[in-house]
Backbone as a ProteinNet text record, in pm:
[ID]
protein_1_A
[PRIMARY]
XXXXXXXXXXXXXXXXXXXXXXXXXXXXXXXXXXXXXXXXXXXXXXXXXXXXXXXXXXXXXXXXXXXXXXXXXXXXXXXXXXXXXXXXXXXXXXXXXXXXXXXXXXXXXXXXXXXXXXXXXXXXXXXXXXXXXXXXXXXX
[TERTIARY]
7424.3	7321.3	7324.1	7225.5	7188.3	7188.2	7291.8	7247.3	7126.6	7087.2	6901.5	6877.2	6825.9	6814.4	6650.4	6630.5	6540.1	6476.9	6327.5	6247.3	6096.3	6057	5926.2	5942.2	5979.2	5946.1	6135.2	6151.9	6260	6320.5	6398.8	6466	6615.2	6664.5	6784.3	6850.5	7016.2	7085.1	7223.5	7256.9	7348.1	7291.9	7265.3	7220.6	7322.1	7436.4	7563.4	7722.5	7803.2	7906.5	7990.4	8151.4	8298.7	8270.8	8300.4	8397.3	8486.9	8552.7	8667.6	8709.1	8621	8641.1	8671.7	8786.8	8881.7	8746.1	8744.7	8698.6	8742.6	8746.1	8844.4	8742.1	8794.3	8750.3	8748	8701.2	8723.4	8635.8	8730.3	8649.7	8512.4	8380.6	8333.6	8349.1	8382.5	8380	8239.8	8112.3	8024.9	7934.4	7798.8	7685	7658.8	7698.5	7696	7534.9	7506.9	7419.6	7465.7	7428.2	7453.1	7428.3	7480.2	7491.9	7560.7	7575.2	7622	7763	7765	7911.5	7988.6	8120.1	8157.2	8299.1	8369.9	8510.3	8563.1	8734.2	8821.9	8792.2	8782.5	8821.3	8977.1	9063.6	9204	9255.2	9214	9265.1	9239.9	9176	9150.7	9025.4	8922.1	8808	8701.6	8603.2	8510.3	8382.8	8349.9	8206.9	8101.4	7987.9	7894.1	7987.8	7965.1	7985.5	7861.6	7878.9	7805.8	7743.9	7632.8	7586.1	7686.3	7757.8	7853.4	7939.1	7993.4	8135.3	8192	8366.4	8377.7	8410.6	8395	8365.7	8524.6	8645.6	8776.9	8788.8	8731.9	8694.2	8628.9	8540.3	8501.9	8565.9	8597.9	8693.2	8563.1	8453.2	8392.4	8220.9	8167.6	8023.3	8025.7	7956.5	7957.2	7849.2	7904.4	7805.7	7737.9	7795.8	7728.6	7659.1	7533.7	7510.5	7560.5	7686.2	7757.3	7729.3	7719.2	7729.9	7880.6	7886.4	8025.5	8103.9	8183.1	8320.9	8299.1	8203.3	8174.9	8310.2	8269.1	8389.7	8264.2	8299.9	8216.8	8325	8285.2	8346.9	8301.3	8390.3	8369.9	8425.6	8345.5	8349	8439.6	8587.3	8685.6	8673.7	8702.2	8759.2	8894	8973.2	9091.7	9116.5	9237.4	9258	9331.7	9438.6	9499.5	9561.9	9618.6	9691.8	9804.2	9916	10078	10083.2	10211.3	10277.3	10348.2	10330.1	10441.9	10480.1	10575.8	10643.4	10612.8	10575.7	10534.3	10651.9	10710.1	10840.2	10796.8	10628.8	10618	10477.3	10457	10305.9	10181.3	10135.4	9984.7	9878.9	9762.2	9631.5	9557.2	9498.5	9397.6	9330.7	9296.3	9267	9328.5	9266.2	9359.7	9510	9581.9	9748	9749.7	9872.9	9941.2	10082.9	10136.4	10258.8	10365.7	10456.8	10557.9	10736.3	10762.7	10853.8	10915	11064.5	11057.8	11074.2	11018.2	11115.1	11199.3	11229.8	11382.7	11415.8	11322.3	11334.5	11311.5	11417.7	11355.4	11230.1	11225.9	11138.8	10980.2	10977.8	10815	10810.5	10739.7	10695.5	10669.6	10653	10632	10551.5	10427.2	10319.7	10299.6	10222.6	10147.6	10060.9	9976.5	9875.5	9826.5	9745.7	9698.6	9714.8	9789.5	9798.7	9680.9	9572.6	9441.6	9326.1	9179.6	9169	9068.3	9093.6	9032	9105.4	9228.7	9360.1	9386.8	9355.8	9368.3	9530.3	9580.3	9731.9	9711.4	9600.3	9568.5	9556.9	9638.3	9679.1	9627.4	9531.4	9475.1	9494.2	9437	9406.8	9522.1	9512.4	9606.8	9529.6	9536.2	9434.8	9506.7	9625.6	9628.3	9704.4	9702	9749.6	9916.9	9996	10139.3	10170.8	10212.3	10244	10419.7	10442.4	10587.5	10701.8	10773.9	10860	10939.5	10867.5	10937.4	10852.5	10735.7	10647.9	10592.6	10549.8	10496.6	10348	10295.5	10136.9	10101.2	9942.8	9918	9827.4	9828.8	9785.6	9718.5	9598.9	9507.3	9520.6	9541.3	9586.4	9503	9501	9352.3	9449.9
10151.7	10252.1	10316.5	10345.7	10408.7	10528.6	10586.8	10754.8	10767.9	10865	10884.8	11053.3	11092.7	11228.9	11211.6	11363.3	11439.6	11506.6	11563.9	11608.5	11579.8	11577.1	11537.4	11352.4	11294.7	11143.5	11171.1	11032.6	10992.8	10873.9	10873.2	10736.8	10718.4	10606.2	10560.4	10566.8	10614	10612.7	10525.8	10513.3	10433.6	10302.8	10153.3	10063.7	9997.7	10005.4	9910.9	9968.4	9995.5	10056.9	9972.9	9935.5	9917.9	9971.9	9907.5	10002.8	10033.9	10154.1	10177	10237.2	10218.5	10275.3	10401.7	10408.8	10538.3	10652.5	10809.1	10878.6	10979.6	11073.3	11162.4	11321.7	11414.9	11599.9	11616.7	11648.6	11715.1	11831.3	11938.5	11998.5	11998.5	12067.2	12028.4	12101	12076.1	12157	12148.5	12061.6	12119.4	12086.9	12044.1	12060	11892.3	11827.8	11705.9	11650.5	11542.5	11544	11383.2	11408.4	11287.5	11113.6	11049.2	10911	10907	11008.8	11022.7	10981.4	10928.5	10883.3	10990.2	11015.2	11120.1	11030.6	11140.8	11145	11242.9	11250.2	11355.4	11463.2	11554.1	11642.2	11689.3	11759.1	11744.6	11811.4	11888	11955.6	11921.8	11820.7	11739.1	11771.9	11853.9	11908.1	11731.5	11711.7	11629.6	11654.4	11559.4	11624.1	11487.5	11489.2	11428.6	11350.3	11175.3	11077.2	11058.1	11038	11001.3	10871.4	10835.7	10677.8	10607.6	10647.4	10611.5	10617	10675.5	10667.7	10559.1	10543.4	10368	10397.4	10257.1	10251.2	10299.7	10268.9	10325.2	10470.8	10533.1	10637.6	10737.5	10698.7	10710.3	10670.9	10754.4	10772.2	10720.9	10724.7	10702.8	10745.1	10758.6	10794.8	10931.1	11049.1	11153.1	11118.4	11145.9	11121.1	11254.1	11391.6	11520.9	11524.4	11611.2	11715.4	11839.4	11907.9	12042.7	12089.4	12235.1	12342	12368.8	12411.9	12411.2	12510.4	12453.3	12506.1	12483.1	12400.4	12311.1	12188	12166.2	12035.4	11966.8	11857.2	11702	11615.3	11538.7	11412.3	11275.5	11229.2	11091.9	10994.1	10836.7	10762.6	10668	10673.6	10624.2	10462.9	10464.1	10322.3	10311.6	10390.1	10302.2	10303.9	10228.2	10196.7	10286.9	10361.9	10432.7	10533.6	10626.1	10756.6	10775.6	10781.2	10824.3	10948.2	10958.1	11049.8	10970.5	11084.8	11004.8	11123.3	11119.7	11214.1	11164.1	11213.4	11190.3	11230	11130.2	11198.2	11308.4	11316.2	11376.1	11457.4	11570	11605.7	11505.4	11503.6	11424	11534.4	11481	11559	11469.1	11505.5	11407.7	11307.1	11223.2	11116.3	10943.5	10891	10716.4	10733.1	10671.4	10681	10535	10488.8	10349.1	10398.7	10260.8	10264	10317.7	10420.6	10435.6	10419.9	10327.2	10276.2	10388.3	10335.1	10478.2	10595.2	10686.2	10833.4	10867.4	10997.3	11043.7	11020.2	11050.9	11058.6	10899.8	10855.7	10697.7	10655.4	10807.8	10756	10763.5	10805.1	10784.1	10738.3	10676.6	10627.7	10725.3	10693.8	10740.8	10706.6	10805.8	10746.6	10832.6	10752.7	10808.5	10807.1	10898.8	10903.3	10741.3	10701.7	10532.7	10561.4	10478.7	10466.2	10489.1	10393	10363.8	10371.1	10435.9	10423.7	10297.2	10237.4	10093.7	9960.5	10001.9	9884.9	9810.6	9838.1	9777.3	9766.2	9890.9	9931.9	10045.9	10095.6	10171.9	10092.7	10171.5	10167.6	10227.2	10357	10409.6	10529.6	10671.3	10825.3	10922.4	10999.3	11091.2	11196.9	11230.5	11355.1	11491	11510.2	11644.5	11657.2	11772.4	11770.1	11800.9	11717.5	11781.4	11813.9	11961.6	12038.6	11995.4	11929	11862.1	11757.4	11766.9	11629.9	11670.2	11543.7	11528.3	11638.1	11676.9	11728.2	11691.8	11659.3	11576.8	11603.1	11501.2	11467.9	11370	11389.4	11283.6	11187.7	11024.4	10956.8	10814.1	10824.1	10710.8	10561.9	10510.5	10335.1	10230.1	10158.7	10056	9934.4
15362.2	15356.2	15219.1	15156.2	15003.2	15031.8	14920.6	14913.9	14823	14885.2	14804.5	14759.3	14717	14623.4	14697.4	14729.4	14814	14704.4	14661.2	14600.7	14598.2	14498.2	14504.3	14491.9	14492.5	14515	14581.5	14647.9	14731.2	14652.3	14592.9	14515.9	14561.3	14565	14582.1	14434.7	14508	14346.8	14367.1	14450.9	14460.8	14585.9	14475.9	14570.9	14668.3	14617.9	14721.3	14601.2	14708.7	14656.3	14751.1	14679.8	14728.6	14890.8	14981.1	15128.1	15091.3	15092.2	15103.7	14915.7	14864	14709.4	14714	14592.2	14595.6	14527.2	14607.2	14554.1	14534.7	14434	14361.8	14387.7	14427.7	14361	14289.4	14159.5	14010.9	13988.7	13904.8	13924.4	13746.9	13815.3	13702.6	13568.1	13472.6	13315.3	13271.4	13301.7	13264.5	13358.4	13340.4	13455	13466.3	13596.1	13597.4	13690.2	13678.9	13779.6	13916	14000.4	14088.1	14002.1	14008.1	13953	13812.7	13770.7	13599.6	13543.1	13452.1	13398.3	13394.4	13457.1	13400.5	13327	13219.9	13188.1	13158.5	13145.3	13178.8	13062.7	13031	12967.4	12917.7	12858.8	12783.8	12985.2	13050.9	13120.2	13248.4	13232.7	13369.9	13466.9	13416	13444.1	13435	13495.3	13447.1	13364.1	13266.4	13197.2	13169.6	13152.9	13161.8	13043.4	12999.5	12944.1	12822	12703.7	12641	12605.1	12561.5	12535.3	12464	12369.7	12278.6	12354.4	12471.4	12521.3	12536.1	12471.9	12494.6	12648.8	12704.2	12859.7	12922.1	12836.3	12867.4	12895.6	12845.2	12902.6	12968.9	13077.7	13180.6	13287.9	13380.4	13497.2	13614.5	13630.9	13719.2	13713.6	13865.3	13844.1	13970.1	13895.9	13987.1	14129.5	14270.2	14389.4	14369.4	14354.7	14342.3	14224.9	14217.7	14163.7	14101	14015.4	14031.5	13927.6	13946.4	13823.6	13752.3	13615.5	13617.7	13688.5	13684.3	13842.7	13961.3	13987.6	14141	14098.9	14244.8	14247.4	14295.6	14264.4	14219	14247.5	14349.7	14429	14308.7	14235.5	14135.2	14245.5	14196.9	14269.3	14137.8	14126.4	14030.3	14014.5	13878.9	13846.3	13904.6	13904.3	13901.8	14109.3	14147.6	14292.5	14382.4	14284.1	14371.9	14232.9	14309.8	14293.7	14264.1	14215.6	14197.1	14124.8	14154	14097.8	13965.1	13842.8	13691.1	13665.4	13551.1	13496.9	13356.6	13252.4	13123.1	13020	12932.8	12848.6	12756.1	12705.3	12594.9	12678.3	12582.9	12621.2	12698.3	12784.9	12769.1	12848.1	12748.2	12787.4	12922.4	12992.2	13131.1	13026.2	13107.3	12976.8	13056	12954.7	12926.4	12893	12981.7	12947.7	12929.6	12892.4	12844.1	12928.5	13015.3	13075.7	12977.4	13016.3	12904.1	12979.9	13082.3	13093.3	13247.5	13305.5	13391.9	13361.1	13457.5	13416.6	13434.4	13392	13443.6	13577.5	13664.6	13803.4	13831.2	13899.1	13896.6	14009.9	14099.7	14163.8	14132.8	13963	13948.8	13806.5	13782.3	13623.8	13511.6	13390.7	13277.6	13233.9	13144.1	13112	12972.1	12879.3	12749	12699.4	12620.1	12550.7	12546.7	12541.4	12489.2	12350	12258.2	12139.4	12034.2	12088.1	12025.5	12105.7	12142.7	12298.7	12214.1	12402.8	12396.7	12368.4	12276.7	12256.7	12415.1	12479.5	12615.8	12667	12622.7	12596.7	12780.5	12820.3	12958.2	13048.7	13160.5	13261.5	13375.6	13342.8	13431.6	13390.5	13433	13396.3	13435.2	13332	13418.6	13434.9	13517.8	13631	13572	13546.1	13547.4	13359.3	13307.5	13142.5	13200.7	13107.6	13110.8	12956	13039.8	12835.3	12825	12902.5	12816.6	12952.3	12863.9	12935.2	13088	13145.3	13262.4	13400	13366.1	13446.5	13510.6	13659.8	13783.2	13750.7	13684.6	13709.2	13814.6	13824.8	13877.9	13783.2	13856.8	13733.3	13873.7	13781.7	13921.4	13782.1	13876.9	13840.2	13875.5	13747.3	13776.7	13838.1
[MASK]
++++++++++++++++++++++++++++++++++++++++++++++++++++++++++++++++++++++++++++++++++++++++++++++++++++++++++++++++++++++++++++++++++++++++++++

């Protein structure tokens, strides 16, 4: 079944989607509209995607409509969710695997070197201002 947007004409915006495709809360940092590219912001907020955006960075396509500070349900690239611990600072964004963490029971992740080097692994959802801080990080 197509979700469709109600107004003066009736159009479909999503023609066929994944069953079972992972969908994420974010909240919005600026004014998104339903079907729109979004990507992360440094703090893990979502914001409308630009024509130029390289495609590595876009986390997904907004199903809502939100004003900023609505939460907006994204329909994610990546499959699933973990928990990492980051050795150094990272902003929300494209990470690159960075080996285990301290804690052996969760990974380590970093800045992507170059974005687009195809060095990413998947997003990290939340900013860590330093080492060894429990983010979360969605995995393609």
């Amino acid at each position: 079944m197509a979700l469709t947007q109600f107004g003066e004409k009736t159009r479909t915006l999503f023609l066929k989607s994944e069953s079972h495709k992972l969908h994420h809360a974010f909240e919005a940092a600026a004014a998104i509209k339903a079907g729109q590219p979004v990507k992360l912001n440094a703090a893990g907020g979502v914001i409308p995607a630009v024509a130029t955006e390289p495609s590595i960075n876009i986390v997904g396509y907004s199903i809502h409509t939100a004003k900023i500070g609505d939460v907006a349900t994204v329909m994610v690239k990546p499959y699933l969710i973990v928990w990492a611990e980051p050795k150094l600072a990272v902003a929300a964004g494209p990470v690159a695997y960075d080996g285990q963490a301290t804690n052996p029971a969760f990974i380590s992740v970093k800045a992507e070197a170059v974005a687009g080097d195809g060095s990413a692994i998947g997003f990290a959802l939340d900013q860590s201002t330093g080492a060894d801080e429990t983010i979360r990080v969605a995995l393609f």
